[in-house]
Backbone as CSV, one residue per row, in Angstrom:
resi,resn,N_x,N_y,N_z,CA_x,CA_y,CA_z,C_x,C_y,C_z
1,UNK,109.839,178.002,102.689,109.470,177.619,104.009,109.331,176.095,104.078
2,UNK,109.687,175.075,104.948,110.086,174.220,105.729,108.403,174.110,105.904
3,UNK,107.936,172.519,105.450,107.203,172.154,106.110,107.551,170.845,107.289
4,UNK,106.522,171.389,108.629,106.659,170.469,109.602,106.583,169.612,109.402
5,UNK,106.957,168.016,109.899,107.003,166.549,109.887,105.434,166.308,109.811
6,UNK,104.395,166.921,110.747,103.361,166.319,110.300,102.599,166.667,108.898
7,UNK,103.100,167.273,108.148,102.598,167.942,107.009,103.250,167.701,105.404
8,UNK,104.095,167.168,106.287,104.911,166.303,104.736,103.847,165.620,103.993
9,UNK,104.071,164.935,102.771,103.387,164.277,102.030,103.793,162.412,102.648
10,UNK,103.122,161.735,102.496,103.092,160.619,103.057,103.611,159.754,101.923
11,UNK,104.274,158.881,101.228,104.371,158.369,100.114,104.604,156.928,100.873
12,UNK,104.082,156.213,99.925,104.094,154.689,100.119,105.461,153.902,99.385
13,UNK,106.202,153.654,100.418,107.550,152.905,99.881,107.648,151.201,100.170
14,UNK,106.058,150.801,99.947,106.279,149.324,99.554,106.245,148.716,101.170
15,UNK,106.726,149.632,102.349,106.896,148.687,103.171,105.302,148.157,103.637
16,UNK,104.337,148.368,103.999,102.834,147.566,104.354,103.807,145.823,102.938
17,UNK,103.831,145.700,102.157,103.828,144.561,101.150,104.960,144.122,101.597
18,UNK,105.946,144.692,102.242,107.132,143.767,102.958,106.777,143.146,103.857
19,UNK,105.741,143.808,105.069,105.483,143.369,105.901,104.602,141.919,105.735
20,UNK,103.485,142.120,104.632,102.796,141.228,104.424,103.431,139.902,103.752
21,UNK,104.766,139.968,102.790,105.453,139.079,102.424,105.594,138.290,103.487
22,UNK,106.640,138.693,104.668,107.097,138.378,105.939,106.100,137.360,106.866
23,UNK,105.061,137.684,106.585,103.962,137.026,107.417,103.504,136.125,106.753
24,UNK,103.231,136.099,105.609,102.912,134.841,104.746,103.891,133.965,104.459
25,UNK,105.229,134.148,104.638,106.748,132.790,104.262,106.412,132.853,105.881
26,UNK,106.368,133.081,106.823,106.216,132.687,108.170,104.837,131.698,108.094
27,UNK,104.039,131.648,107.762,103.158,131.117,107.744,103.191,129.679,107.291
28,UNK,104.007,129.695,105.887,104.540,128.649,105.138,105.688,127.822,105.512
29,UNK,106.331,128.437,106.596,107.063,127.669,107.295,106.663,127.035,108.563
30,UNK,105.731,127.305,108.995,105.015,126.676,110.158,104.665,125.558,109.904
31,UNK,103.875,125.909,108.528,102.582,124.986,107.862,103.776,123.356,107.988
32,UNK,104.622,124.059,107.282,105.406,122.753,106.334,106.364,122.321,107.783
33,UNK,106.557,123.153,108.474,107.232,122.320,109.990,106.219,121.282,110.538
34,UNK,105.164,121.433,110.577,103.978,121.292,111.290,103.623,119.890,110.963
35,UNK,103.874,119.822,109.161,103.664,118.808,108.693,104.711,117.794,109.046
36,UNK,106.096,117.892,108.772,107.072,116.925,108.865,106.723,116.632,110.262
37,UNK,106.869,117.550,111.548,106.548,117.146,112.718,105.985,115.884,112.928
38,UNK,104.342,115.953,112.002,103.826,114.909,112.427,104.008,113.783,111.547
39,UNK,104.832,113.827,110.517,105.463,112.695,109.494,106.098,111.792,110.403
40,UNK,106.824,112.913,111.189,108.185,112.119,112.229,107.440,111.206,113.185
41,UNK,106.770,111.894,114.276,105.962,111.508,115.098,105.131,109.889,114.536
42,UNK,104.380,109.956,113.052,103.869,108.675,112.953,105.189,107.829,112.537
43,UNK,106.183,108.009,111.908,107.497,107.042,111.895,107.818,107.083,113.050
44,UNK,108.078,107.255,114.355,107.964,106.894,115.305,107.570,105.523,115.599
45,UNK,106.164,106.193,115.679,104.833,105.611,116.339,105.006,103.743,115.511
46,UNK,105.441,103.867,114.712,105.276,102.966,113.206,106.725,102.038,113.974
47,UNK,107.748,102.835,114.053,109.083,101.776,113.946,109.150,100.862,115.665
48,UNK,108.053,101.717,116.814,108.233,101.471,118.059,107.394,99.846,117.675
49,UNK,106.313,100.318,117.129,105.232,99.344,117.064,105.741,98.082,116.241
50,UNK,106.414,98.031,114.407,107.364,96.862,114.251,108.661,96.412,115.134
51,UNK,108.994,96.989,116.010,110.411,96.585,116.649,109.284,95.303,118.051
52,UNK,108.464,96.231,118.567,107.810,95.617,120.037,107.139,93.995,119.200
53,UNK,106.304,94.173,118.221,106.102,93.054,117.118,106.929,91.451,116.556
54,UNK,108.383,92.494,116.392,109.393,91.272,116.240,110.008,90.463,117.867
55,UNK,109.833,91.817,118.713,110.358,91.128,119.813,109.406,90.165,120.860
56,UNK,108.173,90.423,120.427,107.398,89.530,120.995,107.048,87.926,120.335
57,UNK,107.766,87.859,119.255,107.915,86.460,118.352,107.615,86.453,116.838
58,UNK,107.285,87.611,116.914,106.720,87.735,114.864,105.383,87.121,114.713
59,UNK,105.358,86.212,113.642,103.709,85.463,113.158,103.857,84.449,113.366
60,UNK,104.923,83.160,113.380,104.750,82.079,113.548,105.987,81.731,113.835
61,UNK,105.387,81.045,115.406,105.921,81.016,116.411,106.841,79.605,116.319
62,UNK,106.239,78.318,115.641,106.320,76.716,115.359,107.472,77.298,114.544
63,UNK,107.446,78.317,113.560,108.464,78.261,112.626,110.097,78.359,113.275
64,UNK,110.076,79.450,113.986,111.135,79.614,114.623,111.684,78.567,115.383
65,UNK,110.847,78.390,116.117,111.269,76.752,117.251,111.894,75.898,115.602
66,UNK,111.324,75.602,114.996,111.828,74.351,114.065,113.455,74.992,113.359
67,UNK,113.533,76.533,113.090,114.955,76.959,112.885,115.660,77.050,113.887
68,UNK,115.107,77.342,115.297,116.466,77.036,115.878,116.815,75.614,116.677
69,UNK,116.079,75.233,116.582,116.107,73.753,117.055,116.599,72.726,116.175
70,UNK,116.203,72.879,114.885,116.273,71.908,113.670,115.672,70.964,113.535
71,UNK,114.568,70.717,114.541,113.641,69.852,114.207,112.235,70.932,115.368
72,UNK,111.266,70.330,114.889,109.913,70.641,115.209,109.852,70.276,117.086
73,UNK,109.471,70.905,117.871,109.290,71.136,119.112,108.725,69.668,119.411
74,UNK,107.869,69.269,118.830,106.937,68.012,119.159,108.168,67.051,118.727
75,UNK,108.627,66.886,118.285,109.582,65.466,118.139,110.656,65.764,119.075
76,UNK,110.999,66.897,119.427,111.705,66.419,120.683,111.372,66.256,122.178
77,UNK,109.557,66.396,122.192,108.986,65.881,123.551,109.004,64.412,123.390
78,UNK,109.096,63.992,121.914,108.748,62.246,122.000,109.883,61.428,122.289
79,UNK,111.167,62.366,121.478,112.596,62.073,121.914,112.861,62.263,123.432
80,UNK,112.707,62.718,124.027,112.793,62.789,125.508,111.860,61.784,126.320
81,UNK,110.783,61.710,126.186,110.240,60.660,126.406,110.619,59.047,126.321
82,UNK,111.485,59.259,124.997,112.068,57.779,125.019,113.615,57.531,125.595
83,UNK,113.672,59.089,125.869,115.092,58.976,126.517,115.378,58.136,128.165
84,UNK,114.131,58.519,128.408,113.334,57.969,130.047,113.342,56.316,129.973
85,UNK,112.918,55.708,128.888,112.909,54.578,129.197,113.888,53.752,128.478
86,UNK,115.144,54.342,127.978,116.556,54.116,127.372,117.717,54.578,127.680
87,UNK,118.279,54.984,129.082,118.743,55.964,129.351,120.195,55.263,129.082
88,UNK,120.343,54.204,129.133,121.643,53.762,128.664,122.151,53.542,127.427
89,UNK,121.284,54.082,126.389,121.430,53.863,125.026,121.820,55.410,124.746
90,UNK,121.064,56.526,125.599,121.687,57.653,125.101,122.603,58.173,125.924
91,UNK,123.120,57.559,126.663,124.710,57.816,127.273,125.710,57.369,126.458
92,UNK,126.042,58.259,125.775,127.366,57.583,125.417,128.595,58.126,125.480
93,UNK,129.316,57.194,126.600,130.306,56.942,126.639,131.749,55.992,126.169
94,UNK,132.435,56.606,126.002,133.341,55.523,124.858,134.406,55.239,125.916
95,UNK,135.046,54.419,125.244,136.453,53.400,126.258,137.694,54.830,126.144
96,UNK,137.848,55.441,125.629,138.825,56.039,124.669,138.935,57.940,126.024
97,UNK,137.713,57.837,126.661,137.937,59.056,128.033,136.838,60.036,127.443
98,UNK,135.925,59.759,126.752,135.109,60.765,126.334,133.499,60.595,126.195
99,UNK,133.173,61.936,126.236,131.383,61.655,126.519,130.377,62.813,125.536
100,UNK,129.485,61.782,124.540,128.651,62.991,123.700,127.897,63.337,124.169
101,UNK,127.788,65.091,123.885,127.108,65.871,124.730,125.346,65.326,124.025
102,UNK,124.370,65.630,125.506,123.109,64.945,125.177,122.039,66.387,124.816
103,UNK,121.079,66.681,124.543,120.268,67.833,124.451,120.014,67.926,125.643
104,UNK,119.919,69.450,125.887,119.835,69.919,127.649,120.495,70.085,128.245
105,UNK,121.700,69.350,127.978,122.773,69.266,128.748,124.027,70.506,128.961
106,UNK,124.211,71.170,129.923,125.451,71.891,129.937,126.174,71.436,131.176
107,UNK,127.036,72.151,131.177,128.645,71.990,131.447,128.601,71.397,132.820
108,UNK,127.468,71.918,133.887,127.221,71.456,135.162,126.852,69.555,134.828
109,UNK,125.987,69.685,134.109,125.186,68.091,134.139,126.497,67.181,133.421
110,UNK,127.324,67.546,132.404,128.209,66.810,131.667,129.116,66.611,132.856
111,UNK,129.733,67.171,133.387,130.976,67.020,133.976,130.313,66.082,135.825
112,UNK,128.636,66.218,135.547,128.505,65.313,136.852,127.902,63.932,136.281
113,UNK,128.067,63.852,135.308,127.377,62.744,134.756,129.042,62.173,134.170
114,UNK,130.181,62.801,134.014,131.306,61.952,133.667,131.982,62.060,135.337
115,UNK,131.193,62.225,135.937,132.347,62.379,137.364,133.320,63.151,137.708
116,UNK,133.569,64.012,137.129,134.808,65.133,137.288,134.181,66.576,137.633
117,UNK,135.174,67.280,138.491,134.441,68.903,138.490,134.624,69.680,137.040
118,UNK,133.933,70.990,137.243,133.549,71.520,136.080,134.546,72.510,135.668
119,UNK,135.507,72.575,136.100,137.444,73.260,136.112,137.662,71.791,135.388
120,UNK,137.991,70.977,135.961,138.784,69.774,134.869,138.156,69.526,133.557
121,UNK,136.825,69.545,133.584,135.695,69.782,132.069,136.194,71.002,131.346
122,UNK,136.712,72.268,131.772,136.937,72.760,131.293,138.483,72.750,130.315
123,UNK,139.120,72.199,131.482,140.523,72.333,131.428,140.999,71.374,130.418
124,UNK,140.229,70.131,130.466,140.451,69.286,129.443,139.623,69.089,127.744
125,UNK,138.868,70.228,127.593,138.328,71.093,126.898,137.988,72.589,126.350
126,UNK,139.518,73.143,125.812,139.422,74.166,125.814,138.696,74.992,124.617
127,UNK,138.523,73.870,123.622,138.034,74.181,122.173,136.170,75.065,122.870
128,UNK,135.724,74.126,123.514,134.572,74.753,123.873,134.213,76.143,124.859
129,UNK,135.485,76.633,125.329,135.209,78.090,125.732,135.747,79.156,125.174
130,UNK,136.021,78.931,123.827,136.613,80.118,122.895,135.815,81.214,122.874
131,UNK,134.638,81.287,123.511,133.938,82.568,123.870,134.210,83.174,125.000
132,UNK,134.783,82.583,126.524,134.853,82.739,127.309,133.731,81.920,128.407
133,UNK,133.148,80.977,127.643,131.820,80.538,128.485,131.251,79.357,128.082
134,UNK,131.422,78.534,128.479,131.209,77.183,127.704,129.770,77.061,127.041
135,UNK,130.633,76.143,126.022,129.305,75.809,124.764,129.900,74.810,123.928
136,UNK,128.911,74.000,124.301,128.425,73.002,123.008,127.354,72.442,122.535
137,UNK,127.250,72.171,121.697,126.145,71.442,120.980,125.728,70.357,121.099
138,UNK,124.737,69.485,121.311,124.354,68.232,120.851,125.083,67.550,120.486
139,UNK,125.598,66.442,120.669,126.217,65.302,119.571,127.609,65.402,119.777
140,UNK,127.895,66.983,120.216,129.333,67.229,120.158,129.993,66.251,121.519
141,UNK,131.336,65.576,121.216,132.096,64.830,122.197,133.357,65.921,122.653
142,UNK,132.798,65.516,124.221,134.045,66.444,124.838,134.539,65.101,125.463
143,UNK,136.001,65.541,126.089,137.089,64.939,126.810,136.830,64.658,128.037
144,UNK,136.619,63.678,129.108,136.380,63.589,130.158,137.272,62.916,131.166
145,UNK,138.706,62.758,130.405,139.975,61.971,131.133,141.386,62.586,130.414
């Protein structure tokens, strides 16, 4: 005789310890998501904060002015100052059609300070728009005839 389904013997085939495996590597994967999450989150927090740092000037501010300038900020307020009461010593113009560029100076002030528009400054200087946009430096002599 056939016993009914509820009367069978019950035997334990491990699954309750599958189940409990299952729940504990779930657990361990949370844990350890949970963690990198917030690894990421402070590298974040970390790379926003050195980037906003450099772009607001770094630590020293005199230093930079003196690299890109090549000299110290204060010697060229004194140089300008004496430019005011020498102004014909730092014009220079030569016999030969040409004029060295002065500090400050771009392409508008050069070409009204040699008398010509700023198409013929160009035109007779092409070395200086090899970017598409004029530039020069200090000291540098452009063509003005």
């Amino acid at each position: 005789m056939e016993k009914e389904p509820w009367e069978e013997d019950v035997y334990d085939n491990g699954e309750e310890k599958l189940k409990r495996t299952k729940k504990f590597s779930a657990l361990n994967a949370d844990r350890l998501l949970t963690i990198l999450t917030i690894i990421f989150c402070i590298l974040v927090v970390a790379v926003v904060c050195f980037l906003t740092y450099l772009s607001t000037g770094g630590s020293n501010r005199q230093t930079q002015m003196e690299g890109f300038y090549g000299t110290s900020a204060a010697s060229s307020s004194s140089e300008a100052s004496s430019t005011a009461e020498q102004p014909a010593a730092n014009t220079t113009e030569s016999s030969e059609g040409t004029l060295t560029v002065q500090p400050g100076e771009g392409e508008a002030a050069i070409a009204a300070r040699a008398g010509i528009s700023i198409a013929k400054l160009e035109q007779l200087n092409p070395s200086h728009m090899s970017t598409g946009s004029w530039y020069a430096n200090p000291g540098d002599v452009v063509k003005i005839e």
